[in-house]
Every structure is written in structure tokens, then in C-alpha cells.
Backbone as a printed PyTorch tensor [residue, N CA C, xyz], in Angstrom:
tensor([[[-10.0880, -51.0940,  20.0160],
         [-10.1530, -49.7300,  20.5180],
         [-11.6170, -49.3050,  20.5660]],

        [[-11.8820, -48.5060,  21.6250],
         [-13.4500, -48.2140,  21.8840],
         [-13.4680, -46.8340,  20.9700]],

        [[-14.8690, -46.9480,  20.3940],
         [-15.3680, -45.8480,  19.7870],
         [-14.8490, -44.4190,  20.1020]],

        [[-15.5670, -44.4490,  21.7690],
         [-14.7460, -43.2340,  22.0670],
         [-13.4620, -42.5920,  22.5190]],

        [[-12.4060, -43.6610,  22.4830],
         [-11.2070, -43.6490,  22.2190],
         [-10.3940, -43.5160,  20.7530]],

        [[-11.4690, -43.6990,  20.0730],
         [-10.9480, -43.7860,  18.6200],
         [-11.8000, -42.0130,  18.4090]],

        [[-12.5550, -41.5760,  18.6210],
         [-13.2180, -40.5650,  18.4330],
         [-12.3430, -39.2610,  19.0480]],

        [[-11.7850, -39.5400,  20.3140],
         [-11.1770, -38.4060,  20.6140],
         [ -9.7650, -38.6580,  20.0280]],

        [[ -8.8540, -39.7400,  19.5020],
         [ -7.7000, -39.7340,  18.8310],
         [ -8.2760, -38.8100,  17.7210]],

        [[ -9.2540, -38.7590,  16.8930],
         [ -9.3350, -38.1180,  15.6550],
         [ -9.6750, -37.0080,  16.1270]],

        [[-10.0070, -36.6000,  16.7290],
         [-10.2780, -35.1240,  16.9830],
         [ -9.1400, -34.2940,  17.6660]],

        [[ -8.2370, -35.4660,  18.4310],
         [ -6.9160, -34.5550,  18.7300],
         [ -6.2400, -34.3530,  17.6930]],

        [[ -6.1270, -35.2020,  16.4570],
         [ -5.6040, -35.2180,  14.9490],
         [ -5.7400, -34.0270,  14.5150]],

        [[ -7.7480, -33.9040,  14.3190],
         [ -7.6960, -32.8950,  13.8180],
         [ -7.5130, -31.2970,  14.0040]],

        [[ -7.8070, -31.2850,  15.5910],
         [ -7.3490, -30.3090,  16.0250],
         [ -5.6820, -29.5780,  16.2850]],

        [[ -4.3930, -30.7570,  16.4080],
         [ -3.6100, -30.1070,  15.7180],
         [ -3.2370, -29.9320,  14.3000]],

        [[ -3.8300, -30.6160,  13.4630],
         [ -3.8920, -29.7710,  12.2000],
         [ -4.4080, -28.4150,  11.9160]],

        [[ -4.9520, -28.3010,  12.4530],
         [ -6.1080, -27.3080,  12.4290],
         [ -5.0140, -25.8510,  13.2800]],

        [[ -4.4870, -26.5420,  14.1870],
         [ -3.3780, -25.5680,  14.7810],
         [ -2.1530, -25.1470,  14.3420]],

        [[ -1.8850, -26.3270,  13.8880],
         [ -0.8440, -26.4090,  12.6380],
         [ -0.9950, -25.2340,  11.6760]],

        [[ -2.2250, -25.7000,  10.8820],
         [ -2.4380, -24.8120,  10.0490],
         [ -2.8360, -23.2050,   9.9380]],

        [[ -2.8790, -22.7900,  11.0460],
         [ -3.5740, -21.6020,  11.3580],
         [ -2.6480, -20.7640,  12.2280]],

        [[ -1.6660, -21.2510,  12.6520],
         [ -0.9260, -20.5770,  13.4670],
         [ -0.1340, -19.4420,  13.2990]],

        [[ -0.0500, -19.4450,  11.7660],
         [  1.0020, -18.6580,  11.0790],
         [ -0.0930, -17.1700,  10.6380]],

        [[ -1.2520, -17.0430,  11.0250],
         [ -2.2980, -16.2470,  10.2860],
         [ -3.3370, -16.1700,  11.4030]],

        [[ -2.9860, -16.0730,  12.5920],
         [ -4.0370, -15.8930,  13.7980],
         [ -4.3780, -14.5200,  13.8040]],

        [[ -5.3780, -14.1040,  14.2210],
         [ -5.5290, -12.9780,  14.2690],
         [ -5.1950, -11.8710,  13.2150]],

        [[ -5.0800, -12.4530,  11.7300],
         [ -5.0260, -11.5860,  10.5350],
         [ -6.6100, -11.4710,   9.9840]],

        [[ -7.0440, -10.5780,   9.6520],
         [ -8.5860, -10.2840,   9.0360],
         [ -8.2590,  -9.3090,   8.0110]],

        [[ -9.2190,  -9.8470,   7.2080],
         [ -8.8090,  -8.8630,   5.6310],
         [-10.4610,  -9.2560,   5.2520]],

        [[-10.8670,  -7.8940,   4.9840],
         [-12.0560,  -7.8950,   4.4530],
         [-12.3250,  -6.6870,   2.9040]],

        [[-13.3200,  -6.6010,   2.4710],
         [-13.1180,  -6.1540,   0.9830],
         [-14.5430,  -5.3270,   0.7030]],

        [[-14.6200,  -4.4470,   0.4120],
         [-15.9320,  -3.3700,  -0.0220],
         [-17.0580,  -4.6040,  -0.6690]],

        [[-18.2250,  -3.9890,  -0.8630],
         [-19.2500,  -4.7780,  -0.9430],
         [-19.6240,  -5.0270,  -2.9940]],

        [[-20.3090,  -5.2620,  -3.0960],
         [-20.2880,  -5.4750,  -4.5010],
         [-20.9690,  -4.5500,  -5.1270]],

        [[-20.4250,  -4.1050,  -6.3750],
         [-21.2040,  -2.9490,  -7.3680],
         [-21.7430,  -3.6530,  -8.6510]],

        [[-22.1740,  -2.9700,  -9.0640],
         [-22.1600,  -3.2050, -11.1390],
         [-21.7450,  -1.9120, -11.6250]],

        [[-21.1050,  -2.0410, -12.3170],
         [-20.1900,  -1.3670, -13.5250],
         [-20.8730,  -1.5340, -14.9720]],

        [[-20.9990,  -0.6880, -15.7650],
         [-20.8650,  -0.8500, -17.5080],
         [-19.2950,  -1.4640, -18.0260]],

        [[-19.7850,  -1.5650, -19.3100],
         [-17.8430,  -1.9320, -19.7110],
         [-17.3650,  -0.4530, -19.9120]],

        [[-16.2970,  -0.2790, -20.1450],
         [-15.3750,   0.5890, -20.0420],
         [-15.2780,   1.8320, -18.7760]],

        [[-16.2570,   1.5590, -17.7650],
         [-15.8570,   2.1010, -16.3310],
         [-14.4120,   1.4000, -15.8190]],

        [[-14.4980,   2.3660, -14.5620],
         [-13.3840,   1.8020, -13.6750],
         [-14.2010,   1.4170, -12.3780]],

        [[-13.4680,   0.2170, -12.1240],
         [-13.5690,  -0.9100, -10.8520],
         [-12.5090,  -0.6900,  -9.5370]],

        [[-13.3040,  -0.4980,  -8.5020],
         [-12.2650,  -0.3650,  -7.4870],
         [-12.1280,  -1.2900,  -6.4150]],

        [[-11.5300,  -2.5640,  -6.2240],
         [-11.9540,  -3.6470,  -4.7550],
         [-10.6690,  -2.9110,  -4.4440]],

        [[-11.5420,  -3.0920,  -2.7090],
         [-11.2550,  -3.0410,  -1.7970],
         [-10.1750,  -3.5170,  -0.7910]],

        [[ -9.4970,  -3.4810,  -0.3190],
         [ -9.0240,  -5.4850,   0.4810],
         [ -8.2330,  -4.4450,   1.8950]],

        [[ -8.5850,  -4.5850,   2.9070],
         [ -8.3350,  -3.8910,   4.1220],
         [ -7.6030,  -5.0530,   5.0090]],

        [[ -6.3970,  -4.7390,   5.2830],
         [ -6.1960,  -5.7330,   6.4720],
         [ -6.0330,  -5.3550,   7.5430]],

        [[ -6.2510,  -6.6770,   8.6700],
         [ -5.7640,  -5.6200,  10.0690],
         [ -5.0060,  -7.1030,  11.0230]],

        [[ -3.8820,  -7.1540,  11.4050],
         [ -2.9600,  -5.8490,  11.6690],
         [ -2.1850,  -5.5040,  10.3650]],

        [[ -1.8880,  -4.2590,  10.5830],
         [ -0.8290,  -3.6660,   8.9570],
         [ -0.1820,  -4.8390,   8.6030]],

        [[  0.1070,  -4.8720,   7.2230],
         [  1.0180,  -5.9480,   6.1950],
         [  2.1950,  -5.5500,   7.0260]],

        [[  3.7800,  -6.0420,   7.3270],
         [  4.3010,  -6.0820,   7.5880],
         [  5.2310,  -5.8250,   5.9980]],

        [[  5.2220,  -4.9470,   5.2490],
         [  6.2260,  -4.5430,   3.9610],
         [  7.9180,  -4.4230,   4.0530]],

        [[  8.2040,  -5.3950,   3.6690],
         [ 10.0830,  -5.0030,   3.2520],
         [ 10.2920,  -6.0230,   1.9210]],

        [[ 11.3390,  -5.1640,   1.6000],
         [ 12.1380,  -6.0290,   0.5500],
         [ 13.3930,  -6.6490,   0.6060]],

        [[ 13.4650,  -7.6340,   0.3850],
         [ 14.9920,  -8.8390,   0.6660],
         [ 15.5320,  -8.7470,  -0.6660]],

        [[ 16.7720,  -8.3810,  -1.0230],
         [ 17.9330,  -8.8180,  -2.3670],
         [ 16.4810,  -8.0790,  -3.0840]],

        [[ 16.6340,  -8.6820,  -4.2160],
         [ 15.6230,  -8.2570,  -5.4870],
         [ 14.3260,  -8.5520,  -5.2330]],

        [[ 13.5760,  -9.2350,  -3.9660],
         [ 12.4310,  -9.6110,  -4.3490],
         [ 11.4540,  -8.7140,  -3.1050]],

        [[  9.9710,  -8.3610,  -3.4130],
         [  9.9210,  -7.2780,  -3.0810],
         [  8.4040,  -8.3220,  -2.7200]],

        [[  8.3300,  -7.8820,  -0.9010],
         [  6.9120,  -8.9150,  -0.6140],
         [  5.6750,  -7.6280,  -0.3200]],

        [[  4.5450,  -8.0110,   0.3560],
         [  3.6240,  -6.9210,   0.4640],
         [  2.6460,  -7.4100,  -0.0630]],

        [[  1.0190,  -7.0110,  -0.5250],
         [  0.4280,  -6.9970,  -1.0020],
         [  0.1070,  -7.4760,  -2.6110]],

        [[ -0.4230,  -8.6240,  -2.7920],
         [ -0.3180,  -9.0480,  -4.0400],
         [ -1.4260,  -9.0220,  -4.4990]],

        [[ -2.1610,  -9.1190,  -5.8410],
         [ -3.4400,  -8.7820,  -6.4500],
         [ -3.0410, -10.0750,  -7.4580]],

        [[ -4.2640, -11.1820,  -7.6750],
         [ -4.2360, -12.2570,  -9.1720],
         [ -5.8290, -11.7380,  -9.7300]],

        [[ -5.9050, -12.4310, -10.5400],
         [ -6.7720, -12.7000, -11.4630],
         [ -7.3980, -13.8700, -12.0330]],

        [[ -7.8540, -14.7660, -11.6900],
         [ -8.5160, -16.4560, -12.0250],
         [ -9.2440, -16.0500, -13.0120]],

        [[ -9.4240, -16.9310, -13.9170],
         [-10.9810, -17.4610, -14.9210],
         [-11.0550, -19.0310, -14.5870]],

        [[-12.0440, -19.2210, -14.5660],
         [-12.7190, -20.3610, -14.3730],
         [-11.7720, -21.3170, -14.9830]],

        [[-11.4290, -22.1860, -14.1470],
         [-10.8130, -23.2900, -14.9530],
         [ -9.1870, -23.4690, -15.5150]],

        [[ -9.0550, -21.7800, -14.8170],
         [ -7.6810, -22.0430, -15.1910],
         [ -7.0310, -21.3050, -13.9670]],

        [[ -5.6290, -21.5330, -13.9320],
         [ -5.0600, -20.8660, -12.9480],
         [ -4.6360, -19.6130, -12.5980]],

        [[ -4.8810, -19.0460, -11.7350],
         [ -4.9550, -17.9800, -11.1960],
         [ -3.5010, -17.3030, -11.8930]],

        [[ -3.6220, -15.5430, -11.8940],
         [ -2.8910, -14.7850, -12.4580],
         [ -2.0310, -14.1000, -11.9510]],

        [[ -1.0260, -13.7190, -11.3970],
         [ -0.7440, -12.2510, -10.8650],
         [ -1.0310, -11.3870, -11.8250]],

        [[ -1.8100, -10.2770, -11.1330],
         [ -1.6690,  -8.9300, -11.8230],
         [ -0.6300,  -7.7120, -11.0980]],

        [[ -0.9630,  -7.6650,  -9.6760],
         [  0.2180,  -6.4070,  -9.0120],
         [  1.0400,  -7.4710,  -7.9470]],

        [[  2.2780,  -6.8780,  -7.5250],
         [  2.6130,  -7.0610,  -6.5160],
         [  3.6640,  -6.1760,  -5.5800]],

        [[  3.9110,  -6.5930,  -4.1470],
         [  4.7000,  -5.6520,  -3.8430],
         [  3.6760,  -3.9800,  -4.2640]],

        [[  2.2030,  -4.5280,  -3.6040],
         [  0.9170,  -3.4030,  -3.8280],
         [  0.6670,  -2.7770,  -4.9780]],

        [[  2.0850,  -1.7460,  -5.5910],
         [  1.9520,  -1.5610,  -6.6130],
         [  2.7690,  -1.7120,  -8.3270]],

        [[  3.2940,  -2.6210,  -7.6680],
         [  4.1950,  -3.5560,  -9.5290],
         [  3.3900,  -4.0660, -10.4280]],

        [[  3.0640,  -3.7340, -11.1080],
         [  2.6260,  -4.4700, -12.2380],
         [  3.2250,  -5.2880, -12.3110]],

        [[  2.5920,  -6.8270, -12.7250],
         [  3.6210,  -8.0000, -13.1160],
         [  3.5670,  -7.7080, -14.7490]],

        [[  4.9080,  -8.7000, -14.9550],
         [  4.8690,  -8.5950, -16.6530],
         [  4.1990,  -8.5150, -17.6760]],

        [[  3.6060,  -8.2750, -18.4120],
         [  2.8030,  -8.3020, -19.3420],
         [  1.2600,  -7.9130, -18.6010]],

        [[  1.2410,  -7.5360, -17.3630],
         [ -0.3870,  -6.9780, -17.4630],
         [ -0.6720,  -5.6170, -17.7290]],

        [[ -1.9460,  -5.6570, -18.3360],
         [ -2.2390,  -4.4120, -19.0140],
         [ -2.2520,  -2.9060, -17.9390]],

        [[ -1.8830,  -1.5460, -18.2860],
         [ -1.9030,  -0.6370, -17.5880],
         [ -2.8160,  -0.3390, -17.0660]],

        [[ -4.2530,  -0.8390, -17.2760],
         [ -5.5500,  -0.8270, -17.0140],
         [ -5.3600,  -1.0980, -15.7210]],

        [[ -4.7000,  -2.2110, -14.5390],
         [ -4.7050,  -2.6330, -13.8090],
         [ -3.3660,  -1.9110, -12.5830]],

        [[ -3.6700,  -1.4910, -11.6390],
         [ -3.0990,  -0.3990, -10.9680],
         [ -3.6060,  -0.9840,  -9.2560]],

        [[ -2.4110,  -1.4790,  -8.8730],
         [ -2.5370,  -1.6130,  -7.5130],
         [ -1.8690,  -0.0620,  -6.2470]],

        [[ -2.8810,  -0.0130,  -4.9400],
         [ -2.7950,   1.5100,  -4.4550],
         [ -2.6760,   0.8730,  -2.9260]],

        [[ -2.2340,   1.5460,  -1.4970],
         [ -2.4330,   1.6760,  -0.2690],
         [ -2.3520,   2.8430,   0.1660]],

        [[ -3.0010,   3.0710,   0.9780],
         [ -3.2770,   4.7300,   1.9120],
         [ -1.8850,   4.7000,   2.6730]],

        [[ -1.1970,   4.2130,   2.3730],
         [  0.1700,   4.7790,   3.6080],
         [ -0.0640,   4.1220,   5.0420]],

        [[ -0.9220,   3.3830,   4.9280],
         [ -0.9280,   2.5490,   6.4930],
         [ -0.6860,   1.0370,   6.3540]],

        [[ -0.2120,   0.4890,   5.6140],
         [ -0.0900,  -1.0680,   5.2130],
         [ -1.1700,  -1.9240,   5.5600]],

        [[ -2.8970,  -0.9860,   5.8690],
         [ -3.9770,  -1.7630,   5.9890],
         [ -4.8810,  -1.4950,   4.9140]],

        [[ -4.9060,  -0.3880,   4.2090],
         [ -6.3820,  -0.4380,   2.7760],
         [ -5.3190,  -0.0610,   1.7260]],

        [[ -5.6730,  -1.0510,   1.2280],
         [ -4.7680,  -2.0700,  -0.1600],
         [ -6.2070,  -1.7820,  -1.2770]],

        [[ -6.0760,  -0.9720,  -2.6550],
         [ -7.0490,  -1.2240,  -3.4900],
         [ -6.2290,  -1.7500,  -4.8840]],

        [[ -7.1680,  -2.2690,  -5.5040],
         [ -6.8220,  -2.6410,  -7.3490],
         [ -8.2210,  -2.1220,  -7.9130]],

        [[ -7.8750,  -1.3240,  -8.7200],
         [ -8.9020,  -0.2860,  -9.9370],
         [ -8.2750,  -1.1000, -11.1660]],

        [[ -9.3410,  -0.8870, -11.8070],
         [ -9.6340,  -1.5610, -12.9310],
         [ -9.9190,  -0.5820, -13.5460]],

        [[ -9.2800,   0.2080, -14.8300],
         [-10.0140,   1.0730, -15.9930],
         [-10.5910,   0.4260, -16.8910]],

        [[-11.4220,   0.9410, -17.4510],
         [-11.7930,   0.8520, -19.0450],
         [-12.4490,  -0.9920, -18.6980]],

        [[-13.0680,  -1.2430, -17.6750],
         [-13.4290,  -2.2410, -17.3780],
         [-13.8600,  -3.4730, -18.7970]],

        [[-13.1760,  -4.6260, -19.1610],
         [-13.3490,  -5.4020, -20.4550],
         [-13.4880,  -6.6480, -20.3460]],

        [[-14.7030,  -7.0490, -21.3830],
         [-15.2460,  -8.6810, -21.1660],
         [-13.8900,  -9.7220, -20.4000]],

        [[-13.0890,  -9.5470, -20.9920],
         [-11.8600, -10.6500, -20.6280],
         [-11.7960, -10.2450, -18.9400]],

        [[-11.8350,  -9.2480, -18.3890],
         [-11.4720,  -9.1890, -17.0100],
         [-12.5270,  -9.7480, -15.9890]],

        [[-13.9260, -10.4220, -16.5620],
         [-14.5260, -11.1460, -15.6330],
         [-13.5850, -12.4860, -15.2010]],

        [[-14.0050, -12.9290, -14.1850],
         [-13.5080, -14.0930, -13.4990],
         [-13.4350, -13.6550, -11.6790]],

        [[-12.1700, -13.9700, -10.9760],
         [-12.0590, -14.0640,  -9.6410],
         [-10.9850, -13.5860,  -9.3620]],

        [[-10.6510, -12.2550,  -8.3310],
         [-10.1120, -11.4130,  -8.0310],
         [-10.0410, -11.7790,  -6.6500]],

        [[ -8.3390, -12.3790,  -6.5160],
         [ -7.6730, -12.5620,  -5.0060],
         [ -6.6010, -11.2790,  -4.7970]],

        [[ -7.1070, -10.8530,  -3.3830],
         [ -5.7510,  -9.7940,  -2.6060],
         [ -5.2140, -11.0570,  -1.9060]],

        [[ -3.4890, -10.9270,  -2.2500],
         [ -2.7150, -11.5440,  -0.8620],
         [ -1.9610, -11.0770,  -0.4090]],

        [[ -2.2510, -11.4170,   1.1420],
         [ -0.6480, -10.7170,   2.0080],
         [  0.1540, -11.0870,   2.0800]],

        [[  1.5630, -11.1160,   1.9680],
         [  2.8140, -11.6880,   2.6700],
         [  3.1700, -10.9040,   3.8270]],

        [[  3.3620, -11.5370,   5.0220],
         [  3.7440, -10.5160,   6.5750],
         [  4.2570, -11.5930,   6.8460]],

        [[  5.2970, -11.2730,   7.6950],
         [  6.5760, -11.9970,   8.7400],
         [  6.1480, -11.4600,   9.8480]],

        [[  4.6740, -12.4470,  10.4230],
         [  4.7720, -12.3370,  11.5310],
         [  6.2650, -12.3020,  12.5590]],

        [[  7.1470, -13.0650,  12.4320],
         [  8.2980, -13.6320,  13.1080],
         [  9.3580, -12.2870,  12.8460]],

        [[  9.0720, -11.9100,  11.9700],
         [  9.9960, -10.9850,  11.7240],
         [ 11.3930, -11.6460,  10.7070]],

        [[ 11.1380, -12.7150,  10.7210],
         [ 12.4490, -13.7860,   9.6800],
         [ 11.5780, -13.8520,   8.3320]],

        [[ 12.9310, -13.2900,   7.5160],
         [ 12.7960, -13.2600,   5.9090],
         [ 12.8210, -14.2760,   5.2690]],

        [[ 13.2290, -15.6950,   6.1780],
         [ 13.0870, -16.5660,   5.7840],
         [ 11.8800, -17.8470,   5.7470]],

        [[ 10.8050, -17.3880,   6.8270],
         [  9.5220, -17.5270,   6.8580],
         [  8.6700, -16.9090,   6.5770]],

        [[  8.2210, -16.2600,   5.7350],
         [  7.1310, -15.5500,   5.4410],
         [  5.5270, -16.2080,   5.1190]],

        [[  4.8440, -15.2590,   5.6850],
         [  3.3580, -16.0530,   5.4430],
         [  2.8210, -15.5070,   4.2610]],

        [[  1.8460, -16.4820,   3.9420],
         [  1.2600, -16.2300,   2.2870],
         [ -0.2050, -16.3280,   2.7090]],

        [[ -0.9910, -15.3140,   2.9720],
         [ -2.1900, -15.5620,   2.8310],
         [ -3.1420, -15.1190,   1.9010]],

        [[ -4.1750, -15.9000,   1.4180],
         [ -5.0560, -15.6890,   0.5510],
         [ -6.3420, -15.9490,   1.0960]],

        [[ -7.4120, -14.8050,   1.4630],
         [ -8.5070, -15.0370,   2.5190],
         [ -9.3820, -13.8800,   1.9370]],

        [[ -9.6740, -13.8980,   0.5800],
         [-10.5640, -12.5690,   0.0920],
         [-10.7690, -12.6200,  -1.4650]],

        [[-12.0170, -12.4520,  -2.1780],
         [-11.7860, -12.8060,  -3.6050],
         [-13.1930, -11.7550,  -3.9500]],

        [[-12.8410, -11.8190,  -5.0270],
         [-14.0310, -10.7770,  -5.5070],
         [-14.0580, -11.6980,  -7.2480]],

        [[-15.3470, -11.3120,  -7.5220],
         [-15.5510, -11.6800,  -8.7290],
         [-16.2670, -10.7900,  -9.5100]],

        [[-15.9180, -10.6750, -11.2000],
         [-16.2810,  -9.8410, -11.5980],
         [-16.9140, -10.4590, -13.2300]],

        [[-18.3610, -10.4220, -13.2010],
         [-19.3790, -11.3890, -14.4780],
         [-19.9190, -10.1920, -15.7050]],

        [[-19.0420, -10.8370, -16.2460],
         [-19.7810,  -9.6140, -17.5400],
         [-21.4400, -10.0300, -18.5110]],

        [[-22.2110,  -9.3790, -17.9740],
         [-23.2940,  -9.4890, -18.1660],
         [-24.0420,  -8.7390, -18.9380]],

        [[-23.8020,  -8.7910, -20.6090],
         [-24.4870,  -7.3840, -21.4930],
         [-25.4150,  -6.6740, -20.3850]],

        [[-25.7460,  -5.3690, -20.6970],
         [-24.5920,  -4.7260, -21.4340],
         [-24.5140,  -4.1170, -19.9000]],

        [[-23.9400,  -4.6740, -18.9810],
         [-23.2280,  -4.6020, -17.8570],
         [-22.3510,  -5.6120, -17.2450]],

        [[-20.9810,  -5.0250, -16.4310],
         [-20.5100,  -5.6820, -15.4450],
         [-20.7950,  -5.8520, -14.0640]],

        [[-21.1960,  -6.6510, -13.4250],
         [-21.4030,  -7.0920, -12.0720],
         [-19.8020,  -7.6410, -11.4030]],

        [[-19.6190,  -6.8680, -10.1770],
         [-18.3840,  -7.3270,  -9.6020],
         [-19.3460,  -7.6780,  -8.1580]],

        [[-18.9830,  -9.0270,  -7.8720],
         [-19.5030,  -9.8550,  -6.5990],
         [-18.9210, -10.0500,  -5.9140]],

        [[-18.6160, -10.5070,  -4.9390],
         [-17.8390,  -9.9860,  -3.5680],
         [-18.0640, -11.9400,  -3.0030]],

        [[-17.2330, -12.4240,  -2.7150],
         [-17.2450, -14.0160,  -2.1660],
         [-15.7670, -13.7220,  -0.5190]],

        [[-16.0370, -14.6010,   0.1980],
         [-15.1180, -14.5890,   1.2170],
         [-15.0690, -16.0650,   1.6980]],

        [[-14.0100, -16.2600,   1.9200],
         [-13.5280, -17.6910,   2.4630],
         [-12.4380, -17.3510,   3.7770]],

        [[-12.9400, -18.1600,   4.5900],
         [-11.4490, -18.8240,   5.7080],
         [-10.9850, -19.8790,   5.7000]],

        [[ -9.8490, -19.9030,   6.6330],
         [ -9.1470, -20.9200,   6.5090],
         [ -9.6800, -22.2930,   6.9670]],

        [[ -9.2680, -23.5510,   5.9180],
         [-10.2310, -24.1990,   6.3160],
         [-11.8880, -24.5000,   6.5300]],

        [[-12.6840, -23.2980,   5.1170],
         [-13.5530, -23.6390,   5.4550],
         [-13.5990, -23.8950,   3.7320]],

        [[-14.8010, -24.6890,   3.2210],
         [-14.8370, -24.9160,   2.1310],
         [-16.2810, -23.9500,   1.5980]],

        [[-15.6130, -22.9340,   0.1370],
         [-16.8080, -22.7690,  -0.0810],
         [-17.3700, -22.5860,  -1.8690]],

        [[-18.1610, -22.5700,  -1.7760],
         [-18.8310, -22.8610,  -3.3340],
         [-19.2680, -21.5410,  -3.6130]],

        [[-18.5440, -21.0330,  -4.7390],
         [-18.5390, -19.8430,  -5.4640],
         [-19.4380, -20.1580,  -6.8470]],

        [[-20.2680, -19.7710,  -7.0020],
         [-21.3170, -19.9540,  -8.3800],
         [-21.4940, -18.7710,  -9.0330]],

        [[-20.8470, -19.2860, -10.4120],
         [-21.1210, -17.8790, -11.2660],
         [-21.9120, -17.4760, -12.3070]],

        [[-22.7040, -16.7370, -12.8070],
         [-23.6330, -17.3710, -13.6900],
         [-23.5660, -15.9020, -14.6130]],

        [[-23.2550, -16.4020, -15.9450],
         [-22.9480, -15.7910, -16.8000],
         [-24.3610, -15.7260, -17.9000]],

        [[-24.6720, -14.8280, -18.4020],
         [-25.8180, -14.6500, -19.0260],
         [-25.4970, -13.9100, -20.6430]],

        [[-25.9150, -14.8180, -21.6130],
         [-25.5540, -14.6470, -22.9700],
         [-26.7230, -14.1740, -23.6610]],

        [[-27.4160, -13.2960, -23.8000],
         [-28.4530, -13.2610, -24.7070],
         [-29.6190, -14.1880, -23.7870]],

        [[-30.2620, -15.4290, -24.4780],
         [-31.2730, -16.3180, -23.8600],
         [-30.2870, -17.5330, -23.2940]],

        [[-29.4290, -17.4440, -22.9740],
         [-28.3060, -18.6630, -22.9910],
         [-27.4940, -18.9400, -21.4210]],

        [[-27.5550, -19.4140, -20.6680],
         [-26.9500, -19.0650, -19.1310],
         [-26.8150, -20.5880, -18.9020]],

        [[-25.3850, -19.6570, -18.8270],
         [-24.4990, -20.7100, -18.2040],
         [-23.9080, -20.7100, -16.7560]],

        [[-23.8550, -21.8590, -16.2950],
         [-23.8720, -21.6790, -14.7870],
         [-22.4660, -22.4580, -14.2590]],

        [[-21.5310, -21.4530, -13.8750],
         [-20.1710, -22.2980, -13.7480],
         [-19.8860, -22.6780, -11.8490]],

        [[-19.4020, -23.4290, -11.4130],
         [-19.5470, -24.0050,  -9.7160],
         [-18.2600, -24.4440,  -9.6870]],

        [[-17.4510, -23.9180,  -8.8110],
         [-16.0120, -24.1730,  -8.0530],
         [-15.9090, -24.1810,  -6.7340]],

        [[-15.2010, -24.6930,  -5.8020],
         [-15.1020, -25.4370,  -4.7210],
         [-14.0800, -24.9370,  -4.5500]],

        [[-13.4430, -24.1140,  -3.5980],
         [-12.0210, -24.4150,  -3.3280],
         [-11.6650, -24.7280,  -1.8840]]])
């Protein structure tokens, strides 16, 4: 097989993957307020705006919409809200998911802002494009991070698309001591 027969097989490959993968989330954009610093025990407010509106309903008991996690380095990601504003089980009241009544600006506030709540802050949507309850899309395309840095918090603002790879670096500062943590996703 000639080079460039073998060159455009892989690129038709990858391009329906690439179609594959994206088809379900065309034309969804979700973007997120810019980054602040906070002291500890302020309140934190991200952002997460989508456009077009979340598509919100609930099926039997389970309730889709707007979801909010919580990552630390190294370990797996958290739910904190869902269904915009549920608290999941056991998270603290500190954590309060909100929308303006248009199913596009989605916030999570943070009170009493505390060392443990640094790490990486994902909004996700669930919308039926299709309108079937039995396909629903899951997207995750927005993260915020938040580095507790005596005697302040820094909340940083990171963005990824689909399919693109990117390197989030966090650098935590102890006294004379900095540590520098690097994830890939």
C-alpha cells in the first residue's frame, strides 16, 4: 500500500472518530467567569454558562440537569450538586448549586471557603439533544481550580475541548516548600 493511500485511510479513521465522537455535543459551549483569589473563610462563586439552554427534566426518581464535582489531585473526582441544585450525600452545606431561570448561567458558591476545598472544579451538563430519555449526553467541557495558598485562596480557571489534550499545573506553596503537581487529561 502506498504511503499516500495509507495516509488518507488514517485520516478517514480519524476523522470519523472524531465525528463519532462529537456529534452528540455540536454546537454546545459552556464557558466559566475568570479567576479570583479569595482568603479562607470567604465565599467562592464559579461561573459555568451554557449555550444552548440545558435541556432539564426528570425520569422515575432520577433527576438530570446541571451537575457540579470536585477532584483532588490524584484521586477521583466528586459530586458535589446535581440536578443544579441537590446536594449529593454527605456534602457539606457550604456547597450550594444556583441557575437564573434560563437553563444557561448555572453557579456553585462556596462559603466559608476551606484548605480541603482546593483541587478541580467540573460543571456538567446532561441535555437530550434527541429529546429520548434514553440517550442522554454527558458533557464535561469546563473546570476551575481552586489552590490554597497561605494565607490566601487562588481559584484558577483551566478549559478543555473535546478531544483536545491539556496539562493543568498546580502549584501549591507551603511556607519555603512548593510543590508542583501536573495532570493530563
Amino acid at each position: 500500500m502506498s504511503l499516500a493511500r495509507c495516509l488518507g485511510a488514517w485520516l478517514d479513521f480519524i476523522l470519523f472518530c472524531f465525528l463519532s465522537l462529537s456529534s452528540g455535543s455540536v454546537g454546545q459551549i459552556l464557558t466559566q467567569s475568570e479567576d479570583q483569589t479569595v482568603n479562607p473563610d470567604q465565599t467562592v462563586t464559579i461561573h459555568c454558562k451554557h449555550t444552548p439552554a440545558v435541556d432539564c427534566y426528570k425520569k422515575d426518581t432520577s433527576q438530570y440537569c446541571m451537575s457540579w464535582y470536585h477532584q483532588i489531585p490524584g484521586e477521583a473526582p466528586k459530586l458535589l450538586v446535581y440536578y443544579t441544585s441537590e446536594r449529593a450525600s454527605g456534602v457539606s452545606s457550604r456547597f450550594n448549586g444556583s441557575e437564573s431561570g434560563n437553563h444557561m448561567d448555572f453557579t456553585l458558591t462556596i462559603s466559608g471557603v476551606q484548605p480541603e476545598d482546593s483541587g478541580v472544579y467540573y460543571c456538567q451538563s446532561q441535555h437530550n439533544t434527541a429529546k429520548d430519555p434514553k440517550n442522554p449526553v454527558w458533557v464535561f467541557t469546563q473546570c476551575k481550580s481552586i489552590v490554597q495558598k497561605p494565607p490566601y485562596v487562588r481559584l484558577q480557571r483551566c478549559s478543555f475541548e473535546l478531544l483536545q489534550m491539556l496539562m493543568l499545573k498546580i502549584i501549591i506553596h507551603l511556607n519555603d516548600f512548593t510543590h508542583t503537581y501536573t495532570e493530563t487529561f
